[in-house]
N, C-alpha and C positions, 0 to 999 in steps of 0.2 A: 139266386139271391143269397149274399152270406147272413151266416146268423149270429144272433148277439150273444155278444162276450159275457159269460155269466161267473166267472170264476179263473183264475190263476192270478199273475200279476198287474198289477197296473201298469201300462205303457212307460217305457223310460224308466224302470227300476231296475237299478244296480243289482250284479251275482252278488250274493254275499263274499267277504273277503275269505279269503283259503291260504292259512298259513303255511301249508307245504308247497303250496303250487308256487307261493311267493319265494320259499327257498330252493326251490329246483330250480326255477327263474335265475334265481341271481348264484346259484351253485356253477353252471351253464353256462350265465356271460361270461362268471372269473374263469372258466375252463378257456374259453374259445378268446377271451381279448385279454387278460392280465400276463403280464412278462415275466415267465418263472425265474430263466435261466437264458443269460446273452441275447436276452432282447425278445425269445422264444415262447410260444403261450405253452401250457402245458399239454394243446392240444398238437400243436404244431413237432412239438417233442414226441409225443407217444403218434405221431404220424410217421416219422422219420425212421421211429425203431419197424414200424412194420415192412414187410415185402410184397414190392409192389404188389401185389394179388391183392391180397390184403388189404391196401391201401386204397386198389378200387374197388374194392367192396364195400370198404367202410365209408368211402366216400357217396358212394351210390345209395345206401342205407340211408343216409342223413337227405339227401336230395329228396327222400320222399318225406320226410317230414317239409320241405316248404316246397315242393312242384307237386300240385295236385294231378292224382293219374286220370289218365286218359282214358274215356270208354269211347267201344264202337260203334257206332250213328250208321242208322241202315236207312240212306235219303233213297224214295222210288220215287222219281221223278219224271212225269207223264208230258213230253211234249209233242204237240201235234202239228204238221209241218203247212202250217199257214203263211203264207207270204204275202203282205198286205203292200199293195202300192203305196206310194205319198199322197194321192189323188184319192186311193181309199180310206183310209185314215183323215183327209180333210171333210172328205163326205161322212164320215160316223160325224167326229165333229160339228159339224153343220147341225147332221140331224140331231145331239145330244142337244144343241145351243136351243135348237128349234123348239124342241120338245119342252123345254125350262120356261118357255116363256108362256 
């Protein structure tokens, strides 16, 4: 049984606002979509100057900020080699229907 809420927020209450998070926000978009230079963001610029190495790496750095990583699932899965006719399977049935009434 859960137990009752005696303390923190009210359901549906807003983070307070965070004026740095708000300028790294929009610090971020003008990097990655505003046009410095012939059309080029300034992200797209300082990608250009790197080699290639570099370029996948910096690219892969940033992938982990929006692809959440992956952990490893260890499924034991126990099957036992039962083979049920169509004929058995109608008869459970039968006797489930039977049993209900």
């Amino acid at each position: 049984m859960k137990g009752k809420k005696t303390g923190g927020r009210v359901k549906g209450t807003p983070n307070k606002d965070n004026p740095l998070k708000g300028f790294i926000r929009a610090h971020s978009e003008k990097y990655f979509t505003e046009p410095v230079e012939n059309g080029l963001t300034q992200f797209e610029l300082d990608q250009m100057s790197l080699t290639a190495d570099d370029r996948v790496s910096a690219e892969l750095r940033l992938l982990e900020f929006h692809q959440a990583k992956l952990k490893a699932v260890d499924a034991n899965i126990n099957t036992h080699n039962v083979s049920l006719t169509i004929e058995d399977k109608l008869r459970e049935l039968c006797e489930e229907e039977e049993d209900g009434e």
